[in-house]
C-alpha positions in Angstrom: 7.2 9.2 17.4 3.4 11.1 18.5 2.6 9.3 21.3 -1.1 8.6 21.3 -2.8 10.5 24.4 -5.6 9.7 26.6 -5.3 5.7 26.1 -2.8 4.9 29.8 -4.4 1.8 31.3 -6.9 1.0 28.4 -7.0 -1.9 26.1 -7.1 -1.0 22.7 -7.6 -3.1 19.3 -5.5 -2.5 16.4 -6.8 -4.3 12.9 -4.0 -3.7 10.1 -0.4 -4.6 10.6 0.9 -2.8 7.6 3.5 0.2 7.8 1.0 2.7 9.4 -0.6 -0.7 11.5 2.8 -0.9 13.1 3.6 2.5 13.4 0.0 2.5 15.4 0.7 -0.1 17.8 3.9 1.0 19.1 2.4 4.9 20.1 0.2 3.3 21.4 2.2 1.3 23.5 4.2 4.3 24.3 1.2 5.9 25.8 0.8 3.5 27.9 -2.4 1.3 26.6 -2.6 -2.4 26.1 -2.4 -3.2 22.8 -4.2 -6.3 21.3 -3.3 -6.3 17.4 -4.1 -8.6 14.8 -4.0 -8.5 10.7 -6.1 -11.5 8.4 -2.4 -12.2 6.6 -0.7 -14.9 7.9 2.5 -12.8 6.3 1.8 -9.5 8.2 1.2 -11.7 11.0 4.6 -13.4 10.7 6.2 -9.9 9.9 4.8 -8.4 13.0 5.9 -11.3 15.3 9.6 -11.0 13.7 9.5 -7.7 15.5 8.5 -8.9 19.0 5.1 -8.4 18.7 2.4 -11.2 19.1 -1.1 -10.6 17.1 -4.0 -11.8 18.8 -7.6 -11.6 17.4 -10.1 -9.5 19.2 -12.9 -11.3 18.2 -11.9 -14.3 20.2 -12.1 -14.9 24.0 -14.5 -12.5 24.7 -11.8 -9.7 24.1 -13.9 -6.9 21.7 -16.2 -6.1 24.3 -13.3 -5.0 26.2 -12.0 -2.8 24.1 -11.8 0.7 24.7 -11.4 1.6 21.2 -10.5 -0.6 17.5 -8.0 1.5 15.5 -8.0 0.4 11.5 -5.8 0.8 9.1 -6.6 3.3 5.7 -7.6 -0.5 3.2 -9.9 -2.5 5.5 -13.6 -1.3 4.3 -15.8 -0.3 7.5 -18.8 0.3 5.5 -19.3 -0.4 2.0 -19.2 -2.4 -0.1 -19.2 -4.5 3.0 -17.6 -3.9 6.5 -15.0 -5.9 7.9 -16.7 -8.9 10.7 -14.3 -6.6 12.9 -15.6 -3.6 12.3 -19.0 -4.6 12.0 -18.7 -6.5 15.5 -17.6 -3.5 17.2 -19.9 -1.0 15.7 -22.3 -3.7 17.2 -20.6 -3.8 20.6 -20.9 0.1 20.9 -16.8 0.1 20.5 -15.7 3.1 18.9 -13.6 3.1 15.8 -10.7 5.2 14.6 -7.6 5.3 12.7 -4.2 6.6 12.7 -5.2 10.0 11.4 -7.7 10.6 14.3 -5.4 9.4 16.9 -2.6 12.1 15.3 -4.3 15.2 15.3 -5.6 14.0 18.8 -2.2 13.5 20.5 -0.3 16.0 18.5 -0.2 18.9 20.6 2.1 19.5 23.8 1.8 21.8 27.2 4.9 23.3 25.8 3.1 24.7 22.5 1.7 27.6 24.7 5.0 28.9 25.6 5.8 29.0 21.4 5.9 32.2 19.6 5.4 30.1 16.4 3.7 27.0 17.5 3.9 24.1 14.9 1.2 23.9 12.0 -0.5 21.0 10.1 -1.3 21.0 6.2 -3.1 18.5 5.1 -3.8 17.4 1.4 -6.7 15.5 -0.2 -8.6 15.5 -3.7 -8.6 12.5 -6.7 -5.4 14.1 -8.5 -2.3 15.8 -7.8 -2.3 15.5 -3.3 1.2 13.5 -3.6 2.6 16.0 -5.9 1.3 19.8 -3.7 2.3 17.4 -0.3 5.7 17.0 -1.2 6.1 20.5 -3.4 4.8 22.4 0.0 7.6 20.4 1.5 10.2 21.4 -0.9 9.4 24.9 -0.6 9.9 25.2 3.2 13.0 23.1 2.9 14.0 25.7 0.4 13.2 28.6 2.3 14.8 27.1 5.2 11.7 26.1 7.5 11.7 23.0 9.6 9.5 20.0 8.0 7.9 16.9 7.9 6.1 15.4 5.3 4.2 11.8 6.1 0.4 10.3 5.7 0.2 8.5 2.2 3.2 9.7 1.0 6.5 8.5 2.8 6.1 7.8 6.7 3.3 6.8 9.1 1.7 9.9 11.0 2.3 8.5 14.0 6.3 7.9 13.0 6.8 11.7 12.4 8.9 13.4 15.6 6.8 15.8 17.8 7.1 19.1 16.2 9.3 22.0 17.5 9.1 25.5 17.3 7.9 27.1 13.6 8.0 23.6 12.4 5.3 22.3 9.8 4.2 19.0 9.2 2.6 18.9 5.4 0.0 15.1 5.5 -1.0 13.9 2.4 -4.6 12.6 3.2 -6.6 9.8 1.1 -10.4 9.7 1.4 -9.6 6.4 3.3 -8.4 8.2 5.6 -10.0 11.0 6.0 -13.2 9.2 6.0 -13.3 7.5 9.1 -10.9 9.6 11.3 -12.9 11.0 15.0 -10.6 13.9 14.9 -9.6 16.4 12.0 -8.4 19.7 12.7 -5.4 20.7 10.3 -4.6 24.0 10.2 -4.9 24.6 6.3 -6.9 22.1 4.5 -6.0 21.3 0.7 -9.1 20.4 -1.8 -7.0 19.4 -5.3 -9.8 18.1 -7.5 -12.3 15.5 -7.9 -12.9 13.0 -10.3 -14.5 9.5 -10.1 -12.4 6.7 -8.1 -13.0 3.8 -5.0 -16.4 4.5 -6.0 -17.4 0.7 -4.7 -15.6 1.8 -1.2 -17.6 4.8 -1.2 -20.9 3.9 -2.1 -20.8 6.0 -5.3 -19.7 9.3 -5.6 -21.2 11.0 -3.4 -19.9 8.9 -0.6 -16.5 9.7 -2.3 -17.0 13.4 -2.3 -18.6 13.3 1.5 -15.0 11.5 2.4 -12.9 14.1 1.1 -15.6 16.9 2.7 -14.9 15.7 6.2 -11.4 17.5 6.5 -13.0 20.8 5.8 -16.4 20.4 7.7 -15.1 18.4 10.6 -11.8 19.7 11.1 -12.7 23.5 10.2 -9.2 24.8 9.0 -7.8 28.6 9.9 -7.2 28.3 5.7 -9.0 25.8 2.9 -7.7 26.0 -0.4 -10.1 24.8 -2.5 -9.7 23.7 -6.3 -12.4 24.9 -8.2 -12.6 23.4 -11.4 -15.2 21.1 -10.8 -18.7 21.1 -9.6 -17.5 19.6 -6.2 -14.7 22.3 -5.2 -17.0 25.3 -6.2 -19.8 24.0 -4.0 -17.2 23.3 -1.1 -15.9 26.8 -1.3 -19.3 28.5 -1.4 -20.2 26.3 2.0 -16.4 26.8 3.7 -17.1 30.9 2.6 -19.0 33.4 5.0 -18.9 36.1 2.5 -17.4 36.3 -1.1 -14.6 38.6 0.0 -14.0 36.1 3.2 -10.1 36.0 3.0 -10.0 31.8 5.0 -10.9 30.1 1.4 -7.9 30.4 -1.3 -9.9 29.4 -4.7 -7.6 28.0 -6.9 -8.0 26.7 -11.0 -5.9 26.0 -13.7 -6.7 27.8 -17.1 -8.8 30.8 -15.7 -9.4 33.0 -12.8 -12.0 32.3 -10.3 -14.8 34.8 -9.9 -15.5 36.8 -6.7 -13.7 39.2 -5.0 -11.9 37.0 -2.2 -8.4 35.6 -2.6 -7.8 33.2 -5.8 -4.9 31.6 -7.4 -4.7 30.9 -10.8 -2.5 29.7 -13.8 -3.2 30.2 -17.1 -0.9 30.1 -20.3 2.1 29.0 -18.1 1.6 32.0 -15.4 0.9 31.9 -11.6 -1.5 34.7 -10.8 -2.4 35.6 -6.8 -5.4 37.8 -6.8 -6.9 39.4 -3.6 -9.5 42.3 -3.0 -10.1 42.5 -7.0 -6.4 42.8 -7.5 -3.6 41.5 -8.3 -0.6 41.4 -5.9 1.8 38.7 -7.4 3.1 36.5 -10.6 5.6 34.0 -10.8 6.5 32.3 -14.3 6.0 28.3 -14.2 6.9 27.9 -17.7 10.6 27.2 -17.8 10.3 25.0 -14.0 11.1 21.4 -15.4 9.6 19.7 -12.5 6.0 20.7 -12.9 5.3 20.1 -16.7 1.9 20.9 -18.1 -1.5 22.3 -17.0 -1.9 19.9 -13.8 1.6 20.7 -12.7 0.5 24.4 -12.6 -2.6 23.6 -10.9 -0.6 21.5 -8.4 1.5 24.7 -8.2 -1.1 26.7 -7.7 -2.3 25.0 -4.5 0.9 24.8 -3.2 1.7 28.3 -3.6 -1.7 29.1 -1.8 -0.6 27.1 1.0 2.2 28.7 0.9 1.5 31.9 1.7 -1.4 31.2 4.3 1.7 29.8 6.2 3.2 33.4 5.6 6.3 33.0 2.9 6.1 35.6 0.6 6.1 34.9 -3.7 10.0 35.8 -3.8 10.2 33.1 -0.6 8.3 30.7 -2.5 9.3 30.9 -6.6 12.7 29.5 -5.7 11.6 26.1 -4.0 9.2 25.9 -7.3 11.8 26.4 -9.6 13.9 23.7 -8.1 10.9 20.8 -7.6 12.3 18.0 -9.9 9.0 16.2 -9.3 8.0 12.9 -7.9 9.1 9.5 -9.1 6.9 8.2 -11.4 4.8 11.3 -12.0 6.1 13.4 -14.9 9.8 12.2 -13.9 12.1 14.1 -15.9 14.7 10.9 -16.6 17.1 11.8 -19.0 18.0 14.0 -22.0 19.5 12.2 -24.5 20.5 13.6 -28.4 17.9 16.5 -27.5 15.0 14.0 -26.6 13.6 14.3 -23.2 12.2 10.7 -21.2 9.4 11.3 -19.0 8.1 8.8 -16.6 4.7 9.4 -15.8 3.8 5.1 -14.6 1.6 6.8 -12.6 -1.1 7.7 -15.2 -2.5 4.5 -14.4 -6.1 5.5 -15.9 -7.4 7.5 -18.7 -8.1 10.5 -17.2 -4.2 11.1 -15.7 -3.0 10.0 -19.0 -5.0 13.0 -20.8 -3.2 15.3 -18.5 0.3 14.1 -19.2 -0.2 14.3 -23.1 -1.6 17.4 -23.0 1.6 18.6 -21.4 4.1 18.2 -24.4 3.9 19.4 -27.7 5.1 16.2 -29.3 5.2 12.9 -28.0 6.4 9.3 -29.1 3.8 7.4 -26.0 4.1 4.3 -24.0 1.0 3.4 -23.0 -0.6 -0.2 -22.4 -0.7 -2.1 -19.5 -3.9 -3.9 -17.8 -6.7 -1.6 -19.7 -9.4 -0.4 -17.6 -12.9 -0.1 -18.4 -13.3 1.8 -21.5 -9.7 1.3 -22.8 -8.4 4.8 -24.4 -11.1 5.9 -26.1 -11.6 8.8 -24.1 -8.6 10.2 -25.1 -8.9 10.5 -28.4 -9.1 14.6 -28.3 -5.7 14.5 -26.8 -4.3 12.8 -29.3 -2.4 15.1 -32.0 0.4 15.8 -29.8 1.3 11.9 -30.1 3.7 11.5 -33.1 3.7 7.4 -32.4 2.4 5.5 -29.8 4.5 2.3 -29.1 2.0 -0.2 -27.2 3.2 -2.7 -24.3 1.1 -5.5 -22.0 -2.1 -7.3 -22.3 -3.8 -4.4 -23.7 -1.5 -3.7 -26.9 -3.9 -4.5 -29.1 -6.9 -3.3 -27.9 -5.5 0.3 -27.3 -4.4 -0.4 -31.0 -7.6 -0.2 -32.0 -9.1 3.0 -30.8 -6.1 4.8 -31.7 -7.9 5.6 -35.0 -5.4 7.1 -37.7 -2.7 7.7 -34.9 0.8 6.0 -35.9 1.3 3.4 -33.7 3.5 -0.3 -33.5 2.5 -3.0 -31.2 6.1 -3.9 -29.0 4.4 -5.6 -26.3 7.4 -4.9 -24.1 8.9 -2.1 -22.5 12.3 -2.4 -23.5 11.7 -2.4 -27.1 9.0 -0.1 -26.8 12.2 2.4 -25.4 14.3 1.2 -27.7 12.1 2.0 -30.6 10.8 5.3 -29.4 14.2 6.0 -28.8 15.3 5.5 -32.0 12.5 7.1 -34.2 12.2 10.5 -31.7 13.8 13.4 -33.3 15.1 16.3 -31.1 12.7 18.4 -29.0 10.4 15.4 -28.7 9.5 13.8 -25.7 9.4 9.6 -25.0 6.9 9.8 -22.4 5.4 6.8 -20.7 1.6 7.1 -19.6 0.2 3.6 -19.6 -3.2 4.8 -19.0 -3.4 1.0 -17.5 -2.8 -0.9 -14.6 0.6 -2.3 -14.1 -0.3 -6.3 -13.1 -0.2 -7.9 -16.4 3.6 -7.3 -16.1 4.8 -5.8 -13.0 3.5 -5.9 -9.1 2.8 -2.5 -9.2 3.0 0.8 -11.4 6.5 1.8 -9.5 8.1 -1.2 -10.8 6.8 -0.4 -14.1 8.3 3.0 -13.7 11.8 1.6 -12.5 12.0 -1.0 -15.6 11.0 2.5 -18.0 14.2 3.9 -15.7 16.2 0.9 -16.4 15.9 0.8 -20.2 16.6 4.8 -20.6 19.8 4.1 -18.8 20.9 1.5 -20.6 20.3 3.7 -24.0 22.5 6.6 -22.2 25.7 4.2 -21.6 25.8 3.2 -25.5 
C-alpha cells in the first residue's frame, strides 16, 4: 500500500466506494487522517460496511465544511455535464478536491529514495486508443528483461494498492482522462500520448475539454520524457508545445505508417517494421511482423510507444525485441484464442465502436466478422472502406439487421447469437482465414459488459476445439 502523506490528524471525505474508492480510504487511514466516506449505492454502501467500514455522508451534520479535502473517485462528474451536489458543495465551501491519482504521485516518494543509485520511476499512459495495451506491453518487457514492476491505474489494481517501490523498480499507470483531469498532482517520469479520437465528449464539454484532460499529464506534471503519438492534429500540436527545439531529445514522436519529420528522436512503424530514428539517423529496427500478440497497424503503433518508453528508461532494442516478441496480448483486444484446421479466432470484444472495429479489420487479410451488438450512432457505415478484407460477416444482437443493411454487397447472414454465429463462421472459414469478433457495438443488449461478451466468444471456440 502508498500511504497517503501529509493528511495525520485531518478529516478527509472520500465520494466513491468502488475498487479504487476503497483502496483510497484505507491509505488514508494508514496515514493517519480521519476518514468520512460515503458512495449514492446502497450496494457499495453495503459492500463497504461488510468490510468494517461505515459510510457516512459529508453533506450532512455540518461535516463538509470540515473537511480538509474530498477525494473522488475516476466516474462521478465534477463538472460537466453537471457536477455531483458533493462536488459542487465543496467547490462552494472552498474544500479542495482530488483523487487517487493526485494523492499517489503525492505520497509516492520516500527519505530512503535519496540514498538509491536507481531510484524508482513512474510511466504513465493516456490517449483514446491503445493505453491498456502500451501499459501492460511496457510491463511485459521489463518482466522480460528482468526489471522489477508494477503495473496498476485503469488496468488491474488501485494506485494506491501498488507496494512502495524499491530500488530500479518501475511502476507503468495506465491513466484515463477521468483521471488525469482532475488530479492536484501529476509528475510521472515519462508521460505516454497514444492518440486521440472523439469519446466522453458529454463529460468533457466537447472535445476540447477531452483533449485539455489528456494535456494535463504533460503540462502539469512536466515529464523527464513524453512520447507523443503524432498522427493526429492533437499529438503534433502537443509535441510542438512539450519541444524547446526540433532536435530536443525529452519528446519521442511516434506514428504508425510513416516517419515523423524533424530531426529529434522518432519512432516509427511502417510495412510491419519498427524504426528508431535520432539526429537524422537511424540507430535501430526490430521486425513486428511475425509477433502474434500485436496484430495489425495499431498493434505496431502500440509497439511503437512502448518501445519509446522503453528505451527512455534505458533498455537497449536487443533488451526490448524479446519482451515484444513474447506479448500474447490483452484479453479481449486482438486475443489470439485458438487455431483450429488452419483458422485463427481473434477476440477483439473490445472494438466496442466503429472506429476500433476499422483497426481490427484492417489487421487481417481475410476475415469471416462477428460484429453486432447495441449499435451506436451511425451503425457501421463508416466502415465501409474496410470492408474487402471481410469474406462474411455473421451478425449477432439487437443490431443484426441494421448492420445488415449498410453492409452493401458484403456476404453476410443474420445469426443473432453468438454461438451460431461461431459455429457458422467456423464452419464456412477456409484455412489461413481469421474468425474474428469486432462488434463494433455495445455489449448490453446481451451481456453486462463487452468482457462477458468476449468470454462467451471464448466459450464457443472451445467447445468447437473438443469435437
Amino acid at each position: 500500500m502508498i500511504v497517503v502523506q501529509g493528511v495525520a490528524g485531518r478529516k478527509v471525505g472520500v465520494l466513491g466506494l468502488g475498487r479504487s474508492g476503497l483502496a483510497t480510504v484505507a491509505a488514508l487511514a494508514a496515514g493517519g487522517a480521519e476518514v468520512c466516506a460515503w458512495d449514492d449505492s446502497a450496494e457499495a454502501r453495503a459492500r463497504a460496511e461488510a468490510e468494517g467500514l461505515t459510510p457516512v455522508d459529508p453533506s450532512r451534520h455540518g461535516l463538509l465544511e470540515s473537511l480538509a479535502a474530498l477525494i473522488v473517485s475516476p466516474g462521478i462528474p465534477h463538472l460537466y455535464p453537471a457536477p455531483h451536489p458533493l462536488i459542487a458543495a465543496a467547490c462552494a465551501a472552498g474544500v479542495p478536491v482530488d483523487n487517487d491519482i493526485g494523492l499517489f504521485f503525492r505520497s509516492l516518494g520516500r527519505d530512503d529514495w535519496a540514498a538509491m543509485e536507481a531510484p524508482p520511476r513512474v510511466v504513465a499512459v493516456t490517449g483514446s486508443n491503445g493505453k491498456s495495451t502500451v501499459t501492460a506491453l511496457i510491463a511485459h518487457a521489463l518482466r522480460a528483461a528482468g526489471r522489477p514492476v508494477q503495473m496498476a491505474g485503469n488496468i488491474g489494481t488501485g494506485v494506491l494498492s501498488i507496494e512502495p517501490p524499491g530500488e530500479g523498480a518501475v511502476v507503468v499507470l495506465e491513466l484515463s482522462s477521468y483521471q488525469t483531469e482532475l488530479a492536484r498532482a501529476l509528475t510521472p517520469d515519462i508521460a505516454i500520448f497514444t492518440n486521440l479520437s472523439p469519446d466522453h465528449l458529454d463529460r468533457h464539454g466537447g472535445i476540447g475539454g477531452y483533449f485539455a484532460a489528456k494535456r494535463r499529464l504533460f503540462a502539469e506534471g512536466g515529464p523527464d520524457r513524453a512520447v507523443i503519438g503524432v498522427d493526429e492534429p492533437e499529438g503534433r500540436y502537443l509535441a510542438m508545445q512539450l519541444a524547446e527545439a526540433p532536435e530536443d531529445m525529452r519528446v519521442i514522436r511516434v506514428s504508425s505508417g510513416q516517419k515523423p519529420g524533424g530531426r529529434g528522436w522518432a519512432v516509427f512503424a511502417r510495412k510491419g517494421f519498427l524504426a528508431e530514428w535520432r539526429g537524422g539517423r537511424q540507430v535501430a529496427a526490430i521486425d513486428l511482423r511475425a509477433m502474434p500478440g500485436l496484430p495489425g497497424a495499431h498493434n505496431h503503433q502500440n509497439a511503437c510507444a512502448a518501445y519509446a518508453a522503453l528505451r527512455a528508461l534505458g533498455l537497449g532494442p536487443r533488451q526490448i525485441e524479446p519482451g515484444l516478441a513474447s506479448f500474447t496480448g490483452l484479453p479481449h483486444r486482438s486475443q489470439l484464442v485458438a487455431e483450429i484446421g488452419g483458422v485463427r479466432f481473434v477476440n477483439d470484444s473490445k472494438a466496442t465502436n466503429a472506429e476500433s472495429a476499422a483497426k481490427a479489420l484492417q489487421a487481417f487479410p481475410r476475415i469471416r466478422w462477428i460484429a453486432g451488438g447495441l449499435g451506436k450512432e451511425g451503425g457501421i457505415a463508416s466502415l465501409v472502406p474496410y470492408l474487402g478484407s471481410v469474406a462474411k460477416a455473421y451478425l449477432i444482437g439487437h443490431s443484426a439487421r441494421g448492420f445488415a443493411l449498410q453492409l452493401g454487397a458484403t456476404p453476410h447472414e443474420i445469426c443473432e447469437t453468438m454461438d451460431l454465429a461461431v459455429a457458422r463462421a467456423a464452419q464456412e472459414a477456409e484455412a489461413g482465414e481469421v474468425v474474428l469478433l469486432a462488434p463494433a457495438a455495445a455489449s448490453f443488449d446481451q451481456y453486462p459488459d463487452f468482457e462477458k461478451r468476449g468470454e462467451d466468444f471464448m466459450a464457443c471456440v472451445a467447445a468447437l476445439q473438443r469435437r
